[in-house]
Backbone and ligand atoms as CSV (ligand in chain L), in Angstrom:
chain,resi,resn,atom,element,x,y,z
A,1,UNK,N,N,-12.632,22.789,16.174
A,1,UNK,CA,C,-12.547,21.775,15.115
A,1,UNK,C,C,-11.165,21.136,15.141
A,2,UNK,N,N,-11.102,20.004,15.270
A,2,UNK,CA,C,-9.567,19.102,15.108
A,2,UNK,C,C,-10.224,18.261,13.480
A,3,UNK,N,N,-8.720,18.374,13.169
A,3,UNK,CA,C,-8.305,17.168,12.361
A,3,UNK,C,C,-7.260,15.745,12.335
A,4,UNK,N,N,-7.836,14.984,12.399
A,4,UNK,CA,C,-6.769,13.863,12.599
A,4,UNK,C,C,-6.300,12.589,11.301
A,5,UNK,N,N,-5.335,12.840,10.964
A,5,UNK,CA,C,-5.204,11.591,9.757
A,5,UNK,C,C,-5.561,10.317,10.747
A,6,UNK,N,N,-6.521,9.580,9.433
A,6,UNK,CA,C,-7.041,8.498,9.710
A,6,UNK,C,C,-5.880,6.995,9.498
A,7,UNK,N,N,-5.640,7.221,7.915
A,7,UNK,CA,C,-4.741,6.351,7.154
A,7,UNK,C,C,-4.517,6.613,5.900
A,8,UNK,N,N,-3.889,6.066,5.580
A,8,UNK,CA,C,-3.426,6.198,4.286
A,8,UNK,C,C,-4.461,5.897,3.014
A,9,UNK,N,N,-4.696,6.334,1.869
A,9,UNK,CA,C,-5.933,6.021,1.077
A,9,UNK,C,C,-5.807,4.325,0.445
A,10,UNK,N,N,-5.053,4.173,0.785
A,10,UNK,CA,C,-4.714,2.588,0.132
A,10,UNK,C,C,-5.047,1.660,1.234
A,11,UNK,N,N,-4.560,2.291,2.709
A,11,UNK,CA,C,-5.192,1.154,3.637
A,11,UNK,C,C,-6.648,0.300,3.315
A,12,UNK,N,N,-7.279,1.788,2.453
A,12,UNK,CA,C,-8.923,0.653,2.503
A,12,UNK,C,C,-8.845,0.617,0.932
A,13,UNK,N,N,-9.487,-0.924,0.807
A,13,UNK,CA,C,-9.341,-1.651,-0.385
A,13,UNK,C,C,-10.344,-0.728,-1.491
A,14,UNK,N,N,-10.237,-0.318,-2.429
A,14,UNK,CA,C,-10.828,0.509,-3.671
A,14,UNK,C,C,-12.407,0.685,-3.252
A,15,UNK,N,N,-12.844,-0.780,-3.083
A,15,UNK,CA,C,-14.272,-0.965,-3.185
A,15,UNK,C,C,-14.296,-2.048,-1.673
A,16,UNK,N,N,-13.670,-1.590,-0.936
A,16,UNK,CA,C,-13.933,-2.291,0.185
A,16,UNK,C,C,-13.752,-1.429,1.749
A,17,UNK,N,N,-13.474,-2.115,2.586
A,17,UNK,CA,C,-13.583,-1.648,3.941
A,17,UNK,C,C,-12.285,-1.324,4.804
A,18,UNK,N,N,-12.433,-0.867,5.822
A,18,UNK,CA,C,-11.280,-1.480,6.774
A,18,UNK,C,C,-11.722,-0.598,8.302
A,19,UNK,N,N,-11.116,-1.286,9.517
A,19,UNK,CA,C,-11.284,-0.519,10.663
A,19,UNK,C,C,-10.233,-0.103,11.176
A,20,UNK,N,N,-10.284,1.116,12.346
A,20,UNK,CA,C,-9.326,1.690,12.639
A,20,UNK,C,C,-9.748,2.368,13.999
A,21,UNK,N,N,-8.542,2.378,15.210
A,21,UNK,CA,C,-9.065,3.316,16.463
A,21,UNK,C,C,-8.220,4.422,15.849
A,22,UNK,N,N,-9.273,5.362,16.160
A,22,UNK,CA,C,-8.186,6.392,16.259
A,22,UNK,C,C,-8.854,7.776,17.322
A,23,UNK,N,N,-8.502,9.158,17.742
A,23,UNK,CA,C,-8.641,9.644,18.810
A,23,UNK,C,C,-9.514,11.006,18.130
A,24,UNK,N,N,-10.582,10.781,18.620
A,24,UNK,CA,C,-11.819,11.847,18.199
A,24,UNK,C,C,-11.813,13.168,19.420
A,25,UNK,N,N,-11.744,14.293,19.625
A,25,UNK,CA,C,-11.917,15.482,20.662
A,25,UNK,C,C,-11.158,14.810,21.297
A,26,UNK,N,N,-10.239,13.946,21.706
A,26,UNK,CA,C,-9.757,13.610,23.082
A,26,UNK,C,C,-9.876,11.693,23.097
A,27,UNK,N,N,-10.782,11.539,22.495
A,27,UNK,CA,C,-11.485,10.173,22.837
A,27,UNK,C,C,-10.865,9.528,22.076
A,28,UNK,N,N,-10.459,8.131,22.348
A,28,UNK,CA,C,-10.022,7.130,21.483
A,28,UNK,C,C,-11.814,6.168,20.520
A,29,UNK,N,N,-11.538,6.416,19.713
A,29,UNK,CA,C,-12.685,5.450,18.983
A,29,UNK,C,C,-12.537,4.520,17.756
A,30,UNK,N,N,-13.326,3.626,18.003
A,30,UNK,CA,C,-13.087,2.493,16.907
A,30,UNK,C,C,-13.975,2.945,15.941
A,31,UNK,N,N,-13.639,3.142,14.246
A,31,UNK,CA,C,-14.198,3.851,13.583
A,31,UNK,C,C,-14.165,2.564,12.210
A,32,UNK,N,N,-14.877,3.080,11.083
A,32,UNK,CA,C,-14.658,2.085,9.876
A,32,UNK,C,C,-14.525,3.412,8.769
A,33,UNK,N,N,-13.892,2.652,7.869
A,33,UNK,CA,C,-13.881,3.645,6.335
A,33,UNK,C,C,-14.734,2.729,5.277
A,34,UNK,N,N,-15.361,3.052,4.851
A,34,UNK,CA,C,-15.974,2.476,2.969
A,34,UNK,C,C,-15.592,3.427,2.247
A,35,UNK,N,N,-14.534,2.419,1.222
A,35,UNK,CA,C,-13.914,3.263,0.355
A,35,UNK,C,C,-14.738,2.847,-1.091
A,36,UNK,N,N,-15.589,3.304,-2.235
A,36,UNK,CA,C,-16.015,3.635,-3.598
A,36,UNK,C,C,-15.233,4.861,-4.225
A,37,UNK,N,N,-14.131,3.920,-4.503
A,37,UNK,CA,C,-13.177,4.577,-5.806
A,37,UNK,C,C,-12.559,5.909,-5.201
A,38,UNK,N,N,-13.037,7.128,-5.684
A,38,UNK,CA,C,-12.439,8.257,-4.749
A,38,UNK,C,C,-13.308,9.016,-3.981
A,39,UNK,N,N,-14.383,7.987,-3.338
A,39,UNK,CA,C,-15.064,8.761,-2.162
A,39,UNK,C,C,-14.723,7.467,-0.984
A,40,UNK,N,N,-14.496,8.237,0.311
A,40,UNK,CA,C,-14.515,7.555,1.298
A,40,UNK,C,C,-15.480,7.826,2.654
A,41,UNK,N,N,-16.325,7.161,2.980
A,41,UNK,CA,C,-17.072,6.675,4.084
A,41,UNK,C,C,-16.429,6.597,5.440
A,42,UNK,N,N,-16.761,6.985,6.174
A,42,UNK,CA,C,-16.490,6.652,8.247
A,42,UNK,C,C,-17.385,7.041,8.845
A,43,UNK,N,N,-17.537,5.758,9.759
A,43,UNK,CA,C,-18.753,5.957,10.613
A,43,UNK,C,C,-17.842,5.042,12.177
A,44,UNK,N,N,-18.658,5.400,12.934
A,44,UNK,CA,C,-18.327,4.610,14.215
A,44,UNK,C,C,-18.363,3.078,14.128
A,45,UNK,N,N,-18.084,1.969,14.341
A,45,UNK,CA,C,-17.543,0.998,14.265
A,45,UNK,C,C,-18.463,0.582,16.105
A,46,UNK,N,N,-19.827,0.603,15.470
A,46,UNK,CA,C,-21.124,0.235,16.518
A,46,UNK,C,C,-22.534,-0.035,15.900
A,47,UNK,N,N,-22.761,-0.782,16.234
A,47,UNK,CA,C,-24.195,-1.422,15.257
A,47,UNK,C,C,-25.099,-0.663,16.181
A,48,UNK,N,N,-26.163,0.118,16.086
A,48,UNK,CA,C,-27.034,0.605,16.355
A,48,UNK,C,C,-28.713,-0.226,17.142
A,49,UNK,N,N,-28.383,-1.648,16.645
A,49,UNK,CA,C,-29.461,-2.605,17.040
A,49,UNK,C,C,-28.668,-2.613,18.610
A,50,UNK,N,N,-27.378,-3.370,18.716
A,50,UNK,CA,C,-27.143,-3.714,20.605
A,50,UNK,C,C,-25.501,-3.010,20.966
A,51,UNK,N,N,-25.574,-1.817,20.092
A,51,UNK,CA,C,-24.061,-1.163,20.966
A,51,UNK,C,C,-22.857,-2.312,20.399
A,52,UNK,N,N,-23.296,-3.008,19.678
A,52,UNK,CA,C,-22.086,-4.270,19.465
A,52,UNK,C,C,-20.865,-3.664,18.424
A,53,UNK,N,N,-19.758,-4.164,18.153
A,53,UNK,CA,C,-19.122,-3.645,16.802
A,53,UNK,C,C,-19.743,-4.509,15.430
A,54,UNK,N,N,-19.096,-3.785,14.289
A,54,UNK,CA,C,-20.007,-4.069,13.428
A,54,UNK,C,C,-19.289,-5.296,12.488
A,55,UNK,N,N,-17.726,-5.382,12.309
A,55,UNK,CA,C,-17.403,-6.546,12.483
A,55,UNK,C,C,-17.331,-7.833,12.543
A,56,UNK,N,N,-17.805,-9.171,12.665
A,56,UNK,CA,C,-17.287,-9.782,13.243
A,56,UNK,C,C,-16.007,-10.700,12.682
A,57,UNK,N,N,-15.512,-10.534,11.212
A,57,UNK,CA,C,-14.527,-10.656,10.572
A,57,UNK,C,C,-13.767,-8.824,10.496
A,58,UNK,N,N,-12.557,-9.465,11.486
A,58,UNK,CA,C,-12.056,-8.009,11.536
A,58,UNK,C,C,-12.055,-7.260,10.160
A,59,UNK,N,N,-12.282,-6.083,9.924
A,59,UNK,CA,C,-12.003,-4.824,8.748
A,59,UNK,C,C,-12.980,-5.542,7.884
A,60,UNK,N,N,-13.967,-6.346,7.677
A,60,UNK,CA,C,-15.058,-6.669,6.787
A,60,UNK,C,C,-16.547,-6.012,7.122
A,61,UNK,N,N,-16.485,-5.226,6.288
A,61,UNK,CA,C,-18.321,-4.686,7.005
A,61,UNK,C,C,-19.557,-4.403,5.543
A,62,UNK,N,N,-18.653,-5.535,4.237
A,62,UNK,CA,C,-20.071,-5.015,3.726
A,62,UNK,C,C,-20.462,-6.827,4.242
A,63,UNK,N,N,-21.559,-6.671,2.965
A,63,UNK,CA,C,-22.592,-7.697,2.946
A,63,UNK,C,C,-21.639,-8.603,1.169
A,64,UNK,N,N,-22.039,-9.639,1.039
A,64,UNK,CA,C,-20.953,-10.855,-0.008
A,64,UNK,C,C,-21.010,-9.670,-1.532
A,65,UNK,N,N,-22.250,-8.801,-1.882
A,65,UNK,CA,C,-22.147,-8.185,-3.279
A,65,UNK,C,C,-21.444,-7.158,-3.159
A,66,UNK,N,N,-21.295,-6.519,-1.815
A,66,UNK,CA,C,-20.597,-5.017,-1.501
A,66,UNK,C,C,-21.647,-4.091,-1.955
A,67,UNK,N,N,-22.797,-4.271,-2.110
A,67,UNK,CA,C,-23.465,-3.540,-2.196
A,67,UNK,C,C,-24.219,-2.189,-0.597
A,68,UNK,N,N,-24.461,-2.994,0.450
A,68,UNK,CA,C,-24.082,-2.132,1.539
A,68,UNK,C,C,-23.276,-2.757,2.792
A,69,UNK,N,N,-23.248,-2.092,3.175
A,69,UNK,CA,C,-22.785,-1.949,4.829
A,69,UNK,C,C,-23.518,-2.948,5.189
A,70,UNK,N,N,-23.061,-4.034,6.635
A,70,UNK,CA,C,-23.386,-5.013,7.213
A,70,UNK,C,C,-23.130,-5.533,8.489
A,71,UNK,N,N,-23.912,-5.366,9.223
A,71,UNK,CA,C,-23.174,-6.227,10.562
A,71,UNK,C,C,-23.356,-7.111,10.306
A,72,UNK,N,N,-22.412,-7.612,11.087
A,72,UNK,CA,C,-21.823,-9.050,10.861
A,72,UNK,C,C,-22.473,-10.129,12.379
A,73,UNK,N,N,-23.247,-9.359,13.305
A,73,UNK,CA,C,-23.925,-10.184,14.055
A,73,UNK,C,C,-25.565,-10.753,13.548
A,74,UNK,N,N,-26.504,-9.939,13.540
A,74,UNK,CA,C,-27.791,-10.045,12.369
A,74,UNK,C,C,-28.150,-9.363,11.424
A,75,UNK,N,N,-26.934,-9.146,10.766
A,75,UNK,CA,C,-26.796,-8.718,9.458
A,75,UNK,C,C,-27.844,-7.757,9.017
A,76,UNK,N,N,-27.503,-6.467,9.495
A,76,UNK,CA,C,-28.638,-5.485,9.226
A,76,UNK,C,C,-27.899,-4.788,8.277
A,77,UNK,N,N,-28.648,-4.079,7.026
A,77,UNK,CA,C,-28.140,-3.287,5.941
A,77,UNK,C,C,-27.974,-2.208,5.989
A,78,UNK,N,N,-26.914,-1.589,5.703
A,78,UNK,CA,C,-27.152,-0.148,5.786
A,78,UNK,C,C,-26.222,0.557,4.548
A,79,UNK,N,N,-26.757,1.384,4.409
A,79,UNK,CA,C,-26.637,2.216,2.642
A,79,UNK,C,C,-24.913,2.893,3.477
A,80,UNK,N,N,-24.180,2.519,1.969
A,80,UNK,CA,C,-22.754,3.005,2.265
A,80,UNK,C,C,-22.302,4.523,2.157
A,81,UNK,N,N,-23.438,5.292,1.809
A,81,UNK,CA,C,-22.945,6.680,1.887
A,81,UNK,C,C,-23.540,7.401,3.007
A,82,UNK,N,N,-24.850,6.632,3.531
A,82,UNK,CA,C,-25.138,7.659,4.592
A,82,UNK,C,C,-25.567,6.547,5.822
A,83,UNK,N,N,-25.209,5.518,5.346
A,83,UNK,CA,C,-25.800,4.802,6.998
A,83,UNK,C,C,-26.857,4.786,7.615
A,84,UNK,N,N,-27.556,4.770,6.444
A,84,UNK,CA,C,-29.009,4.565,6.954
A,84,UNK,C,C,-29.640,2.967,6.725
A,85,UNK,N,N,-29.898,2.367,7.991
A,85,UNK,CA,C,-30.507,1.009,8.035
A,85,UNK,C,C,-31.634,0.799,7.028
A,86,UNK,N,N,-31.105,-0.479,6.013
A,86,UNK,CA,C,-32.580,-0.829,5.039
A,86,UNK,C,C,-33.518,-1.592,5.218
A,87,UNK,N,N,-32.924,-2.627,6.102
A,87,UNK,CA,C,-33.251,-3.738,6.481
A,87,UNK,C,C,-32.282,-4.398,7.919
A,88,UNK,N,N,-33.233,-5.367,8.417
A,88,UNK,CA,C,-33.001,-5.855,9.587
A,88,UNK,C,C,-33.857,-4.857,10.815
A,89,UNK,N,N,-32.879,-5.651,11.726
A,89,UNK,CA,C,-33.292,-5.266,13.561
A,89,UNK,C,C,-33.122,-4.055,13.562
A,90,UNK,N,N,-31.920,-3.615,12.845
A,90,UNK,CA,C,-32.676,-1.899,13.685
A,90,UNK,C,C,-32.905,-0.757,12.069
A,91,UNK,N,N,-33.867,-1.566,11.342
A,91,UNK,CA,C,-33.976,-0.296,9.918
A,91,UNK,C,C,-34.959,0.374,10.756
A,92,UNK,N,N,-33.969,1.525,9.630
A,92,UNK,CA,C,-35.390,2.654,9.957
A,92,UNK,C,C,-33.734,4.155,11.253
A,93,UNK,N,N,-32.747,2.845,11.751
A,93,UNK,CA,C,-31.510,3.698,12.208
A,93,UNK,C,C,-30.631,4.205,11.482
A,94,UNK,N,N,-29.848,4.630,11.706
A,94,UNK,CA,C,-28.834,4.985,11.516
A,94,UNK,C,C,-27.143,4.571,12.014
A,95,UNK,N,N,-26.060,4.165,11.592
A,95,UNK,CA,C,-24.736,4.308,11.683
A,95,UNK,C,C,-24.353,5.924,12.354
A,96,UNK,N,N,-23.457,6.152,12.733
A,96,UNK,CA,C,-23.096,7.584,13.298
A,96,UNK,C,C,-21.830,7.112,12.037
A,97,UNK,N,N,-21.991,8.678,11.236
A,97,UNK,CA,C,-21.360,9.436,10.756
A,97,UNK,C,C,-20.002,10.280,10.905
A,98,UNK,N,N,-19.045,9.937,10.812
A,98,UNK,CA,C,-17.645,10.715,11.034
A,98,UNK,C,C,-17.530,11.879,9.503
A,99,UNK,N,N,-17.137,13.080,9.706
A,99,UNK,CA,C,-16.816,13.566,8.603
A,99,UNK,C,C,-15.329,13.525,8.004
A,100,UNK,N,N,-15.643,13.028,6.954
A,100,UNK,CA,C,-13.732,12.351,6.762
A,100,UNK,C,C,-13.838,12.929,5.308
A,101,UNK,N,N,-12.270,13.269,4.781
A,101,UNK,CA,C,-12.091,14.117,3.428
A,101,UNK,C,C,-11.107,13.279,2.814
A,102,UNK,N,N,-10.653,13.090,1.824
A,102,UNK,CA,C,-9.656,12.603,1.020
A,102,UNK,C,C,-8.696,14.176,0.791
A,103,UNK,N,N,-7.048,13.853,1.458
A,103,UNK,CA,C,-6.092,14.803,0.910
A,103,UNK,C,C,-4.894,13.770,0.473
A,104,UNK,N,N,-4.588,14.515,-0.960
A,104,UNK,CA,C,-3.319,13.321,-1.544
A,104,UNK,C,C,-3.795,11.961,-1.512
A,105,UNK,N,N,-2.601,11.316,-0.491
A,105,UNK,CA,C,-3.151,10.134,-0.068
A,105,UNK,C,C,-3.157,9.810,0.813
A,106,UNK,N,N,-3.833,10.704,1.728
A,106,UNK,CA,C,-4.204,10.364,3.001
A,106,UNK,C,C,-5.967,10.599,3.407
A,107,UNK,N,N,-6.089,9.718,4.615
A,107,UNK,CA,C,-7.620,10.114,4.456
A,107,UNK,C,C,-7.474,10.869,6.084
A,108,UNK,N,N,-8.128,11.748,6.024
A,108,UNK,CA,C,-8.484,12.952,7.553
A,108,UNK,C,C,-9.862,12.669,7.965
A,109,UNK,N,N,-9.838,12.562,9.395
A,109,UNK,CA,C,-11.354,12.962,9.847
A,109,UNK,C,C,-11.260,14.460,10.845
A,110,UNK,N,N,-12.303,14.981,10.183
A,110,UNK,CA,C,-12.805,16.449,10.649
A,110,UNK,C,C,-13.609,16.299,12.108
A,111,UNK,N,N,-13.105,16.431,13.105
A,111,UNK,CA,C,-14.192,16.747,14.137
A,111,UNK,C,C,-14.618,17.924,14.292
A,112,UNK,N,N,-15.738,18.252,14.825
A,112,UNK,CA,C,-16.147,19.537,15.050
A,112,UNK,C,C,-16.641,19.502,16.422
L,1,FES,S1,S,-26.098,-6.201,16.544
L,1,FES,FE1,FE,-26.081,-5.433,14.488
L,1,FES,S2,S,-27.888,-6.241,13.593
L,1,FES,FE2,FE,-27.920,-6.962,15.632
């Protein structure tokens, strides 16, 4: 099991997003946080419909209400706590999941 600080808890906006590479087992990866107040979200920073990032306004990944998660190529939905597709090209998928914790004010992701 490694742990790696991600960023700081302020990097991602209260009720908003942000992206970040950072180095998973060895691997460098482009990852996202959704931050709701004092829970925070990370998942891989890859749309599940074509391998694409999820992106296409850097560090923006909901949808205009912030209600979920969004790619930003054909805008497929996906629920901000578990990344599960609601709608679009690929519902019914999934986001990959990072396990990330809030300490102080920093945010960690747990690999295992
Ligand atoms: S690449 Fe994400 S919905 Fe098509």
């Amino acid at each position: 099991m490694s742990e790696t600080r991600l960023c700081a808890l302020n990097d991602i906006p209260a009720e908003g997003t942000n992206g970040f590479v950072t180095e998973i087992n060895g691997q460098a990866k482009a990852v996202f946080a959704a931050r709701q107040g004092d829970q925070v979200y990370v998942y891989e920073n890859v749309c599940p419909h074509l391998d694409t990032p999820m992106d296409v306004i850097p560090g923006e990944f909901l949808n205009d209400d912030g209600t979920h998660i969004e790619c930003g190529t054909h805008l497929a939905q996906f629920r901000i706590a578990d990344g599960y597709c609601t709608e679009g090209p690929c519902e019914g998928d999934s986001l990959i999941k990072i396990n990330a914790e809030i300490r102080g004010e920093d945010v960690y992701i747990i690999a295992t």
